[in-house]
N, C-alpha and C positions, 0 to 999 in steps of 0.2 A: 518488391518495391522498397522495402525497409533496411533491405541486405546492404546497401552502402552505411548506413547510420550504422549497422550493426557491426560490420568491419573499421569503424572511424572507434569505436562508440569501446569496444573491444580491445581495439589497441589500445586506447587513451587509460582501459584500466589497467593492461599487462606492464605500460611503461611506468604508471604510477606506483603499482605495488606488486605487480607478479601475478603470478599464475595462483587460483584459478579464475578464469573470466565472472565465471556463473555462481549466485549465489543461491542454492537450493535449498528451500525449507518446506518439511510436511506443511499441509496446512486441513482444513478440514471444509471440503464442498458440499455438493447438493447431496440432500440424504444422510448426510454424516459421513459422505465417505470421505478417506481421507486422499490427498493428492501431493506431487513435488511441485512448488510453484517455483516458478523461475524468474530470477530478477541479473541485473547487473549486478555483480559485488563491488560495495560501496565500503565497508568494512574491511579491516585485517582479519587475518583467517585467525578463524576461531573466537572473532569478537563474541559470537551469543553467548559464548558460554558466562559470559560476565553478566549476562542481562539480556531479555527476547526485546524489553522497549530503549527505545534511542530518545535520547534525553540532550534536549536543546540544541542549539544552533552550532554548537563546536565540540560536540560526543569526541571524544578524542578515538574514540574505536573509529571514526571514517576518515575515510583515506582525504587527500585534497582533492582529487576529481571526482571520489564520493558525494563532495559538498554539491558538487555543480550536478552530478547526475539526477541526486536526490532532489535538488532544490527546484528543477523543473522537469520532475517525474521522468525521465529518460531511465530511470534504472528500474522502469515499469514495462519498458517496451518486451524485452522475452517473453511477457506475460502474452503475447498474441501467441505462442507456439502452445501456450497453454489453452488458448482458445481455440485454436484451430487441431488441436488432440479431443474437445468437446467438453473438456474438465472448467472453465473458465468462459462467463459471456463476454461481453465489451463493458456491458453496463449491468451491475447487480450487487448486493453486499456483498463487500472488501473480506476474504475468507481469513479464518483468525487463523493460530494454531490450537492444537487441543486442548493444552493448558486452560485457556481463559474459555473456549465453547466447554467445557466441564462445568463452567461456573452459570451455565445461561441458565433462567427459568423454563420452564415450558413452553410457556408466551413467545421468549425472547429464541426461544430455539425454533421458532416457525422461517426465520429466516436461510436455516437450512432445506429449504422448501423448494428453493431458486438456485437454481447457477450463479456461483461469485462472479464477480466482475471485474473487471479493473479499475472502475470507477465508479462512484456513487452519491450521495447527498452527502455522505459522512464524512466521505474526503473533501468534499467542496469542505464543507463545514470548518472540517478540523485538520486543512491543509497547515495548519501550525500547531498541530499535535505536539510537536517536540519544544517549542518554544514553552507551551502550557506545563508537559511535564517538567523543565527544566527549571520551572518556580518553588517546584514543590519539596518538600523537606520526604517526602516519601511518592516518588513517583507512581510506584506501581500500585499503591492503594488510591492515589489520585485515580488513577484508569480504570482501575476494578469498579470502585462507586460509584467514580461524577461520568468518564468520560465513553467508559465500555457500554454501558448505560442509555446514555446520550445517543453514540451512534446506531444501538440495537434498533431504536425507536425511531429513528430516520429510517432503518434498512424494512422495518416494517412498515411503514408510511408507506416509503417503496414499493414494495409488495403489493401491497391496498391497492395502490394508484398507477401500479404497472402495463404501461400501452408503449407503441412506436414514438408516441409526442414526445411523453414523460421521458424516452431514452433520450430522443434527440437534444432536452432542452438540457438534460445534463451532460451529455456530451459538448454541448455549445458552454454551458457553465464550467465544463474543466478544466477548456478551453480559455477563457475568457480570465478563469484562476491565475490559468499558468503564463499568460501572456499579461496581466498585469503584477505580476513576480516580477517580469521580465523589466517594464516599463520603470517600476518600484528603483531596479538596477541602473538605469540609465540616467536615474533624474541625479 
């Protein structure tokens, strides 16, 4: 069903900046185990090594069709091949990489409990994550404290109050996110 967006979706990144299509990074699922999650690449190759978070609205590590994949989640979509391998749900904590789950408490490590997601309360939330870091004179201690924090504590809420409703209503709110992104653009 998706396979056209994926061959549009594909090309638009090989003509912008080259091969390769796929942007793979470990990250860490249910259990703690670790997985490859699969995105569009939206960055030059080898951007992480500069940095794992993306800082503001013109990160100069992403490409120009980065902007637009990013800016209405489209560089999310691979993430269904990682759902349908069983490693990833539709709806559940956003999985981090090991680095920052190193730093979780006990508590906050219950959300390795569930199958990450593609989506969540955390992303509705802080769907302007990068605009937030890109204030700060130290981003990544910004993330560590205020904002790692912040979404641990939605992804346990999550958890708590995990039924078919709860998926659907954040499904309809991600929705609802990314389409007035959309609107935001038109006016």
């Amino acid at each position: 069903m998706f396979s056209p967006f994926f061959v549009i979706f594909s090309g638009l990144v090989v003509i912008d900046s080259g091969f390769p299509i796929f942007y793979i990074q470990q990250r860490v699922g249910k259990n703690s185990i670790d997985f490859l999650l699969l995105k569009f690449r939206t960055m030059y190759v080898d951007s992480d090594e500069k940095g794992l978070l993306t800082v503001g609205a013109k990160d100069v590590r992403v490409t120009r069709i980065g902007y637009f994949l990013r800016k209405y989640k489209i560089d999310e979509l691979p993430q269904l091949f990682n759902v349908l391998a069983g490693e990833m749900s539709i709806i559940g904590p956003r999985p981090e990489v090991r680095k920052y789950v190193n730093m979780y408490t006990l508590e906050q490590k219950k959300v390795l409990s569930v199958k990450p997601g593609i989506s969540d309360y955390a992303s509705i939330e802080f769907a302007n994550e990068n605009e937030i870091l890109s204030k700060s004179d130290n981003p990544e201690q910004l993330y560590i404290h205020e904002i790692m924090p912040a979404k641990l504590k939605l992804n346990l809420q999550y958890i708590q109050d995990q039924d078919p409703l709860t998926d659907l209503k954040i499904i309809f709110r991600t929705i609802r996110r990314i389409l007035s992104r959309s609107a935001k653009d038109i006016q």
